[in-house]
C-alpha positions as CSV (number, residue, x, y, z in Angstrom):
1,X,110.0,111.9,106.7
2,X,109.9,108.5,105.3
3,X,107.1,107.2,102.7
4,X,105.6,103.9,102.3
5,X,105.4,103.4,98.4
6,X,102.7,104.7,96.4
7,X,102.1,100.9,94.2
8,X,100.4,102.0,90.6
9,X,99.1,99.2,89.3
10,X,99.8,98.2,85.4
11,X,98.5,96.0,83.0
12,X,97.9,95.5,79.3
13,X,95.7,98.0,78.0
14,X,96.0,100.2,80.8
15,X,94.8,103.9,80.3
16,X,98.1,105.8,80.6
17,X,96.7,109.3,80.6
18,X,94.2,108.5,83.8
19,X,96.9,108.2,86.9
20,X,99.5,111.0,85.5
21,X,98.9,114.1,87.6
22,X,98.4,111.5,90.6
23,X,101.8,110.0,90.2
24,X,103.8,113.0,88.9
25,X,102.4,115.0,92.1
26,X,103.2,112.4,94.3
27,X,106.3,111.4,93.6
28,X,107.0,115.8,93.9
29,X,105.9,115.6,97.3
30,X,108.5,112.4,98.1
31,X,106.5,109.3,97.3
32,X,108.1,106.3,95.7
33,X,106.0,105.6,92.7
34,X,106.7,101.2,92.4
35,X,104.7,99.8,89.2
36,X,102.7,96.1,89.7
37,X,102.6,94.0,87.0
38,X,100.1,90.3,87.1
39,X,103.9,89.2,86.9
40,X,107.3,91.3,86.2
41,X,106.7,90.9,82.5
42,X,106.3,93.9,80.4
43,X,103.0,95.2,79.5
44,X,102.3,97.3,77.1
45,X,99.5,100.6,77.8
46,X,96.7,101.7,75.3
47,X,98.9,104.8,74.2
48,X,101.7,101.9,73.8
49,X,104.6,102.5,76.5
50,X,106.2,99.6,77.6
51,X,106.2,99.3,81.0
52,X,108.3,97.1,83.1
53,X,106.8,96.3,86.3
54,X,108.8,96.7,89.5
55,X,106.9,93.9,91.1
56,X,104.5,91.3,90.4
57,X,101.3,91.2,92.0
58,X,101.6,88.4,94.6
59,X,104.4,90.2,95.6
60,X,102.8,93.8,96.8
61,X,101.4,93.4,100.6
62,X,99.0,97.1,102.0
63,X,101.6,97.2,105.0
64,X,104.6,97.7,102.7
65,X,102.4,100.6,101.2
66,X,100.6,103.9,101.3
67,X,98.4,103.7,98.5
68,X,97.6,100.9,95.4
69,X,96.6,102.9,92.7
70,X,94.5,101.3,89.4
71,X,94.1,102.4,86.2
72,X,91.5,101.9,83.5
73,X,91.8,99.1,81.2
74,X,90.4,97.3,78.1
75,X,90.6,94.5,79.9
76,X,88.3,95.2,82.6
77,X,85.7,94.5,81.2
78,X,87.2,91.4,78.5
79,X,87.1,88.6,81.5
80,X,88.6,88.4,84.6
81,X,92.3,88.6,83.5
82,X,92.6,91.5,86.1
83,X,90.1,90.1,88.8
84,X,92.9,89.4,90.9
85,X,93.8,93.1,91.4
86,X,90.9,93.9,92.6
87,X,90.9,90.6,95.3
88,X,94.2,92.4,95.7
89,X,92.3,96.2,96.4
90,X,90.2,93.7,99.0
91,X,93.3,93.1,100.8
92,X,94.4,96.5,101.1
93,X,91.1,98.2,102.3
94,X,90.9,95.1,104.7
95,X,93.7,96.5,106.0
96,X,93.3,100.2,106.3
97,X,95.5,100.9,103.3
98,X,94.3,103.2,100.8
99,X,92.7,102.2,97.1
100,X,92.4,104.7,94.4
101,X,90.3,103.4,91.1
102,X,89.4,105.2,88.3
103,X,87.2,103.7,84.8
104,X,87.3,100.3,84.1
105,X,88.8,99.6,87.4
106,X,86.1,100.5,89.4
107,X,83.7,98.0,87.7
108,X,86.3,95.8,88.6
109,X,86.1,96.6,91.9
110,X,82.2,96.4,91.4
111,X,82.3,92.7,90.6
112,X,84.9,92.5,93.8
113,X,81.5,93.8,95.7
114,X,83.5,96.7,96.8
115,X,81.4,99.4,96.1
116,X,78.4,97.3,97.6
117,X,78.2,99.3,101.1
118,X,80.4,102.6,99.7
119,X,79.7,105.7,98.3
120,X,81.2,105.7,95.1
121,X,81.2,107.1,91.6
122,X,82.3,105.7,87.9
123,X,82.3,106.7,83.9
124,X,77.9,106.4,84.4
125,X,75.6,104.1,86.7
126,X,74.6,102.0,83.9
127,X,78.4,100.8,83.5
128,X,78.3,99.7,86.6
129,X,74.9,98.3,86.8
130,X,75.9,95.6,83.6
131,X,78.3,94.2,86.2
132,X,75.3,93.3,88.2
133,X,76.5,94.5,91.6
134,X,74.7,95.5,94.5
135,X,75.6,99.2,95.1
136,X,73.6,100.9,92.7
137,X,72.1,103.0,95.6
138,X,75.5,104.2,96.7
139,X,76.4,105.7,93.4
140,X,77.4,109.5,93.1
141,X,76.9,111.6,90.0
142,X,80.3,113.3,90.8
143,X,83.3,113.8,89.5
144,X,85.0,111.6,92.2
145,X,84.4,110.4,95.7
146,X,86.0,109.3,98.3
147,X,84.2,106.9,101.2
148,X,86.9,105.8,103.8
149,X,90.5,104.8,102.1
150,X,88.5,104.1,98.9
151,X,88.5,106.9,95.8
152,X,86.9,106.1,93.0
153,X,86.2,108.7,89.5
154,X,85.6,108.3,85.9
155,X,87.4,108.1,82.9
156,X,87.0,112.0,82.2
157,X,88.5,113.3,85.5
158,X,92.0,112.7,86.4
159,X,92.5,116.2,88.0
160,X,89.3,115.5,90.4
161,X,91.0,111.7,90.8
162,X,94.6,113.4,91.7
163,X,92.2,115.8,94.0
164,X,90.8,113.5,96.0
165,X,94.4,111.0,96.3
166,X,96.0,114.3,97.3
167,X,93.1,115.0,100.2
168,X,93.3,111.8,101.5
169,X,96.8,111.1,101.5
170,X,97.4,114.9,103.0
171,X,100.0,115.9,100.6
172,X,97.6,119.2,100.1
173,X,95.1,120.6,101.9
174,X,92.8,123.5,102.0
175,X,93.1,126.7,99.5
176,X,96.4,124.8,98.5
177,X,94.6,122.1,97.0
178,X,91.1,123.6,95.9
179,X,94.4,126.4,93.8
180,X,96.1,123.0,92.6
181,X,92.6,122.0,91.1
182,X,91.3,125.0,90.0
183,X,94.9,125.6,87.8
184,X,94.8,121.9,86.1
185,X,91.4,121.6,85.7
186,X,90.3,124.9,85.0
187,X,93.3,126.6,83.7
188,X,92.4,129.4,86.3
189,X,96.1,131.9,86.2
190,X,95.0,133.2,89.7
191,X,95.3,129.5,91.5
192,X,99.2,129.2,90.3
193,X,99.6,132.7,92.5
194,X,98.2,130.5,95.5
195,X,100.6,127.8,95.1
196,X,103.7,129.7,94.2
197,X,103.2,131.5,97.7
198,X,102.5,128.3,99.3
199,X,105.6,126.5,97.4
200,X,107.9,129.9,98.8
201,X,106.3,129.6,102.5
C-alpha cells in the first residue's frame, strides 16, 4: 500500500533525541520519513548533526502528507524564528492532516492558539501558561494526548509521543502497541514475546 510522507520538521536547535522512536518506527512500517527545513539550508540539532532538509517549508502542503511532525527547539521559545511552522501545523489540522508536537513545539503551537479549544499536554502548565494562551483549562497532566489529528507530549516522553503517532496513524494497535510500549519504556522482556509473535503472524 502506498504512504503519503511522514514530513519531520527540522530546525536549528532542534532536540534530536525527541522524534527518534517515531521516525525509526515509521519508516519500519513503510513511511517515507522527508525532513522540512525554514529553507533547504542545513541546520544544525542540539546534539549537533547536520541535517539537510529535503524541502523547505513553503514547499510542504497536508495533502502531499500523512503526518508533520515537530520537534523541540531552543528556539521556540527565543522569538518567532519558527512561528511559521506552527502557521504551517494550522494549515495541516485545517485540513484533516495529522500534527504531532512535542516540548518547545507545543508552546509554539500555544502562541498559534492551537491548543485553545483542545485537550492537550506539554513539559508543565506553567510553560505553557508564560505564553499567555487561552487553553489552560484544556491541559492534561499526562504523558501525551491526543484530541483529534493533534498529539502533543513533553520533553521526557518520546516512547508515550511514538505511542500515541503509532495509535493514530494505525501502524499498531491493541496488545501490539500497549507490548511496543511497555518494552521501550519500561524495558518489560515479556512485551518483546508479544511482538515477536505479532512480527511472525
Amino acid at each position: 500500500m502506498s504512504r503519503k510522507p511522514v514530513h519531520l520538521a527540522v530546525y536549528d536547535t532542534l532536540a534530536d533525541w525527541e522524534t527518534g522512536h517515531t521516525t525509526a518506527y515509521l519508516a519500519r512500517a513503510g513511511y517515507e520519513i522527508r525532513t522540512v527545513g525554514p529553507t533547504r539550508e542545513p541546520v544544525r540539532s542540539i546534539g549537533g548533526l547536520r541535517v539537510q532538509p529535503d524541502l523547505a517549508l513553503e514547499d510542504v502542503r497536508p495533502e502531499d502528507s500523512s503526518l508533520l511532525i515537530l520537534p523541540g527547539a531552543d528556539a521556540w521559545d527565543e522569538g518567532d524564528e519558527l512561528a511559521p511552522f506552527a502557521r504551517k501545523a494550522r494549515e495541516f489540522l485545517a485540513a484533516g492532516t495529522p500534527v504531532a508536537a512535542i516540548c518547545g513545539a507545543t508552546a509554539g503551537l500555544a502562541r498559534e492558539g492551537l491548543l485553545d479549544d483542545r485537550d492537550h499536554t506539554s513539559a508543565v502548565s506553567f510553560y505553557l501558561a508564560a505564553t499567555g494562551y487561552r487553553g489552560g483549562e484544556r491541559y492534561v497532566d499526562a504523558d501525551a494526548v491526543t484530541d483529534g489529528h493533534l498529539v502533543t507530549a513533553g520533553p521526557t516522553e518520546p516512547v508515550a509521543f511514538a505511542r500515541e503517532v503509532f495509535r493514530l496513524l494505525g501502524v499498531y494497535e491493541g496488545e501490539v502497541l500497549d507490548a511496543w510500549y511497555r518494552l521501550h519504556h519500561d524495558s518489560d522482556a515479556e512485551a518483546f514475546a508479544v511482538l515477536q509473535q505479532a512480527a511472525a503472524g
